[in-house]
MIVO-416247 format. One record per residue (C-alpha): chain; z, x, y. Coordinates in steps of 0.001 Angstrom, whole numbers, plus 500000, padded with zeros to 6 digits. Each point is the difference from the previous one (the first is absolute). Example, Ala and Ser with C-alpha at 12.3 -4.5 7.8 and 13.67 -1.06 7.14 Angstrom:
2
REC   cadena       up     east    north
REC        A   507800   512300   495500
REC        A   499340   501370   503440
END
This chain:
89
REC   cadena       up     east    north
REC        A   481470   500446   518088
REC        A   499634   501447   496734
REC        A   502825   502893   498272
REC        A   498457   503158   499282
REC        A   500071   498643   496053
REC        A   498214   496712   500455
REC        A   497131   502442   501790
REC        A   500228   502455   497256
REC        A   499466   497097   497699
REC        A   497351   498570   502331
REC        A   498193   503605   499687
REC        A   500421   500189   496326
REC        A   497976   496634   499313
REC        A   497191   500677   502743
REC        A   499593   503409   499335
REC        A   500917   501001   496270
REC        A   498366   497094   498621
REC        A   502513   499187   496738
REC        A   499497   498197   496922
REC        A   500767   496799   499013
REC        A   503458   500160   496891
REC        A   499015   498856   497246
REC        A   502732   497656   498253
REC        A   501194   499247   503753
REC        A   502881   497480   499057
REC        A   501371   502298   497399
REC        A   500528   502925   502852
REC        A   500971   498010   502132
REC        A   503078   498822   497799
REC        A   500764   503811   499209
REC        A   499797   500393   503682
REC        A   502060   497400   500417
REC        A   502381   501292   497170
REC        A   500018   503685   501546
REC        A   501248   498746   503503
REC        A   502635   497734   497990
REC        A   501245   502767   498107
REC        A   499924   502386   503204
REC        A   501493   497910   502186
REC        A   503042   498279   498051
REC        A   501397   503106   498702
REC        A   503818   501043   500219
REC        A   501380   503113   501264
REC        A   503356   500883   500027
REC        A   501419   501574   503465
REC        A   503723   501299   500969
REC        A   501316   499357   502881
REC        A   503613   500300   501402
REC        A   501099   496593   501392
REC        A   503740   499627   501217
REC        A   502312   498319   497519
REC        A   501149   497120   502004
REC        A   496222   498878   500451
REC        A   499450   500153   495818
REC        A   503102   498054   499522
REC        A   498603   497370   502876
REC        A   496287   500224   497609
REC        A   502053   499139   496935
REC        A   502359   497175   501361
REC        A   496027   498050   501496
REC        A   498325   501238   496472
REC        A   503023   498391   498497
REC        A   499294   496813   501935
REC        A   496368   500218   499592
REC        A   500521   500458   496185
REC        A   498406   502970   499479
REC        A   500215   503821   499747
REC        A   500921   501770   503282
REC        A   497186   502378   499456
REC        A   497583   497023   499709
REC        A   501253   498832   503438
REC        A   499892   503179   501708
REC        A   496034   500485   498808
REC        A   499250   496191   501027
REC        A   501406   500671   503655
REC        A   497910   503247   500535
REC        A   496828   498550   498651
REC        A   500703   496998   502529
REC        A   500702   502752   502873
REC        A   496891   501670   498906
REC        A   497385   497179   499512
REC        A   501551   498276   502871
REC        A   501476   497014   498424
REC        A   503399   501295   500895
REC        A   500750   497259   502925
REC        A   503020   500165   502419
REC        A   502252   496963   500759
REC        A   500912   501267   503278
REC        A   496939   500182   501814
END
């Protein structure tokens, strides 16, 4: 089964006929580059988290040797990519 974009695609190359890049390897570095750039950018976000939790985030940063900011950004990216793993299951 195919996602609506893969058919899209699919219909693009049968039907639309498109031309060959020229200089392929050299856009497909900038591509490359572009989704790089996109995709490991920063943002900066407030939220309101209680006190005693940020105190618990800086005593394990403390441990971990390293920022309490850096460990709160590791832990969601885990959560989020799904590398986040539970001990008690």
């Amino acid at each position: 089964m195919y996602t609506k974009d893969e058919l899209d695609i699919v219909d693009y190359v049968e039907n639309e006929k498109p031309k060959s890049v020229n200089n392929v390897e050299h856009k497909k570095e900038q591509l490359k580059l572009a989704a790089t750039t996109k995709y490991n950018k920063r943002k900066a976000i407030n939220i309101k988290v209680l006190e005693s939790d940020i105190d618990r985030f800086k005593a394990k940063a403390l441990v971990e040797g390293m920022p309490y900011q850096t460990l709160i950004n590791s832990i969601l990216h885990k959560y989020i990519t799904g590398q986040l793993i539970d001990k008690n299951l």
